[in-house]
N, C-alpha and C positions, 0 to 999 in steps of 0.2 A: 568914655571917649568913643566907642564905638556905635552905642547908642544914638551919638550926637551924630557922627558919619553917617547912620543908615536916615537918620532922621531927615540928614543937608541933601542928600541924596532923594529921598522921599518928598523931598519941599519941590527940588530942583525936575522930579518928572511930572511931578503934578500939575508946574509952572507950565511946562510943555505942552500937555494936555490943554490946558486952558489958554494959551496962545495960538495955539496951530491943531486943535483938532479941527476944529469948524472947515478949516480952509481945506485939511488933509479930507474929511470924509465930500466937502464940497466938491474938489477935485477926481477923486476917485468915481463919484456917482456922477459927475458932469462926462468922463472918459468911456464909461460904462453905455450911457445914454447914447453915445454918439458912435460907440464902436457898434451900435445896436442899428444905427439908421446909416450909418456907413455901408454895412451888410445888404442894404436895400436898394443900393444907388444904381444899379441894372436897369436900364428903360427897356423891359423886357413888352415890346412892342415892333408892331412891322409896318410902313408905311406900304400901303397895297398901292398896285400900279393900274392902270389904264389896259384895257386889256382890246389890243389889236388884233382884227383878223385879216391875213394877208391869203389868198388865192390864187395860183400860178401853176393850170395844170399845164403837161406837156407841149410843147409846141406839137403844130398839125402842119401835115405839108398835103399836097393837092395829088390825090389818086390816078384822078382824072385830069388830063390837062385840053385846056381850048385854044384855039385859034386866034378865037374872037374876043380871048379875056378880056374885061375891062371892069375898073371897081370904082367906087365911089366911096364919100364919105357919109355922105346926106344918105344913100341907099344903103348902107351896111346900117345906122342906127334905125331905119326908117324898118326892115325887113326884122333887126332883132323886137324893136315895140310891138309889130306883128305876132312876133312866136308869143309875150311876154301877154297880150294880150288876147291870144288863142286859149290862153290858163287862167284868166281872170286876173291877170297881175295889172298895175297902175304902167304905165309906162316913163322909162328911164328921161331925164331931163339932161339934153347935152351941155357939157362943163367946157369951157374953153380954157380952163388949165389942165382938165386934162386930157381935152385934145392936143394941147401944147405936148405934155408926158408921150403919145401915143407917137408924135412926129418926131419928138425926140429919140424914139426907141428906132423908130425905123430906118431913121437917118443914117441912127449908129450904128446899126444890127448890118447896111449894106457898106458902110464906110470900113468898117472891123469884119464883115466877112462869119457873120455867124448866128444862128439865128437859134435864141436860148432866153431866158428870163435875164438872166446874170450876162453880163458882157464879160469879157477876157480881162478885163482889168478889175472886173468886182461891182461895176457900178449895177445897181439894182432899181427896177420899177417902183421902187419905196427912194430911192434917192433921187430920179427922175420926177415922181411928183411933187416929193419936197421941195428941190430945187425951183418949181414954180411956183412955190408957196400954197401949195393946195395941202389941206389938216385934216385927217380923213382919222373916220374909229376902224372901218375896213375898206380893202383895195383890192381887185382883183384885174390879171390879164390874163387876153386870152392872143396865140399869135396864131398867123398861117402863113406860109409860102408857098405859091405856087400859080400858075395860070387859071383860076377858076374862071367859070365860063362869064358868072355875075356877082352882084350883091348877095343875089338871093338863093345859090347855088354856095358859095362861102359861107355866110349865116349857117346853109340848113346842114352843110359839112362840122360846124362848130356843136350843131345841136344832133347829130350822131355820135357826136365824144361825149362819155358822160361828165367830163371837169368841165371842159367848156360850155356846153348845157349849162350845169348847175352855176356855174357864174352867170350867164345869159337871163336863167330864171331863180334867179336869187331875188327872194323875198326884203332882203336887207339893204340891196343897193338901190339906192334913189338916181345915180347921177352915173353917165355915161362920154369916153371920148373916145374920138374913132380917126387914125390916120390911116391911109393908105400910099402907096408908091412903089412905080414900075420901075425898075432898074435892074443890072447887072449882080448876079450871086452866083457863085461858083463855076462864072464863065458863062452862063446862061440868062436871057432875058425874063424876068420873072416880075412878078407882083410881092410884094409882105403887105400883111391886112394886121392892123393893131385895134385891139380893143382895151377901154381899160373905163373898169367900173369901179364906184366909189360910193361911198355912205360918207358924207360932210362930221366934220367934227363938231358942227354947230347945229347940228339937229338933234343934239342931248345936252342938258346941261353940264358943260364942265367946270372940273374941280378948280377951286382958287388956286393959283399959278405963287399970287403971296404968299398963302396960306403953305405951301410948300417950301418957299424959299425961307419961311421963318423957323421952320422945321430945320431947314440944312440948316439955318444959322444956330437955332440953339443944340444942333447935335453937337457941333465944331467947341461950343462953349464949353456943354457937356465934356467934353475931351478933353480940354485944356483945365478943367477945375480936376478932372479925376489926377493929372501928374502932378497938379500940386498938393493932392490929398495924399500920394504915392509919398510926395519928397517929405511933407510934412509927418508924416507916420513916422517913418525911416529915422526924423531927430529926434519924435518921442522916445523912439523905440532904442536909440545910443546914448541920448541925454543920462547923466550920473550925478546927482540923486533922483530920486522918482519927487522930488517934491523941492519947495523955493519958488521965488518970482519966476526966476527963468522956464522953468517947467510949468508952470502956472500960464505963464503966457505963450508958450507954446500949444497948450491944452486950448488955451482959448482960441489961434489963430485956428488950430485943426477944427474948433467946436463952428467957429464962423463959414468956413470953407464948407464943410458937413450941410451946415445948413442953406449955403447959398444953392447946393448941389442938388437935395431933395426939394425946393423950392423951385428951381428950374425945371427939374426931373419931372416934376409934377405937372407944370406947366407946358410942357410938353406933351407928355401922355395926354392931355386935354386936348393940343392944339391936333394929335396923332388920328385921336379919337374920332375929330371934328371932319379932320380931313378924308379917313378911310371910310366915314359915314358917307361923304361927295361923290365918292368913288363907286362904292357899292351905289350909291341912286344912277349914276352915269353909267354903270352896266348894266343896272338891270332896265334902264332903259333902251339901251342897244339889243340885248336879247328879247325884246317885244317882241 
């Protein structure tokens, strides 16, 4: 009798074996695979940025004051191409956005009573020639206040500062805007002289602006498939038995998700790759 027991018992695990091993070691090696490339789902990558140079040494005010001052616009770029071309430099081309920027600063600088890069409220010479739609790789201003005698007595005051100098004969700027205007500061009748120099954003080629934006999009995806990889973990990981349909189909929705994630993942790192390659030719054509 006992014989027969161990035998129905011996029948009955075997039957086991040969209904549900395939699916159990199937399972098990499909969970294995996937906890393996779930480990890997990191886009450990960096989109590199556009690299701006912005220049704003201190304002200059006037040592010396004249009687006679008088400045112009046409004369302050006219005497800077002078110094620019005493060194062998090409001469600055005038920008009427940002002569717009330059009138805009001076406007402000005697309306607000202060004479600084940054106005009192924050707005900055980078938001001044945005504002006029001007897209520069670099930007630089230079300011003065006071009664200088000329253009060319101003100019040669900016080219005894070394910041101002070196924006004046910067090698990098192609383009130039120049406001001037006599008015009332600090109770007294004065002149502000604005200069403001710029390298266009279209004298290098820049990076694909899609090419980026498909980048944010597939980050935001990237994002949204990892919390469902989180939530799906989470029911393997409470689900009782470790085996059955329902665990089986759980295994597969995690095994799909896995996969759609390193397929993106991947897809990305490409598009990452593609774009910080753009980047790097668009700098190094700036530092020429």
């Amino acid at each position: 009798m006992k014989s027969f027991k161990y035998i129905l018992i011996l029948v009955l695990f075997l039957g086991f074996l040969y209904f549900f091993w395939a699916d159990a070691l199937n399972l098990f090696s499909n969970f294995l695979r996937n906890e393996e490339l779930f480990s890997k789902k990191s886009l450990e990558v960096t989109v590199e940025e556009i690299k701006k140079e912005i220049s704003s040494p201190p304002p200059l005010r006037a040592t010396k004051e004249s009687s006679e001052s008088f400045l112009t616009k046409s004369g302050i770029i006219a005497w800077t191409n002078i110094q620019r071309n005493n060194l062998g430099l090409p001469p600055l081309t005038e920008n009427k956005q940002l002569d717009t920027t330059a009138l805009m600063k001076v406007k402000d600088m005697f309306e607000n009573q202060y004479f600084a890069h940054d106005s009192p409220s924050g707005v900055t010479m980078v938001d001044l020639a945005e504002s006029t739609g001007y897209r520069f790789i670099a930007i630089g201003e230079n300011l003065a206040l006071g009664n200088f005698e000329n253009d060319k007595v101003v100019v040669q005051a900016w080219m005894d500062s070394p910041g101002h100098r070196a924006n004046i004969l910067s090698k990098k700027y192609t383009e130039i805007g120049v406001a001037v205007i006599k008015g009332t500061f600090e109770g007294e009748i004065t002149w502000i002289a604005v200069q403001e120099f710029g390298l266009p954003l279209s004298t290098c080629p820049e990076p694909s602006s899609l090419l980026k934006e498909e980048i944010k999009h597939n980050g935001a995806e990237l994002y949204k498939i990892e919390q469902e990889l989180a939530t799906a973990r989470q029911k393997l990981q409470k689900i009782q038995p470790k085996w059955g349909s329902e665990y089986n189909r759980l295994v597969n929705e995690y095994n799909t998700l896995v996969g759609q994630y390193n397929t993106l993942s991947q897809a990305t790192k490409n598009l990452i790759d593609q774009y910080n390659s753009q980047i790097r030719e668009f700098n190094a054509c700036i530092n020429i």
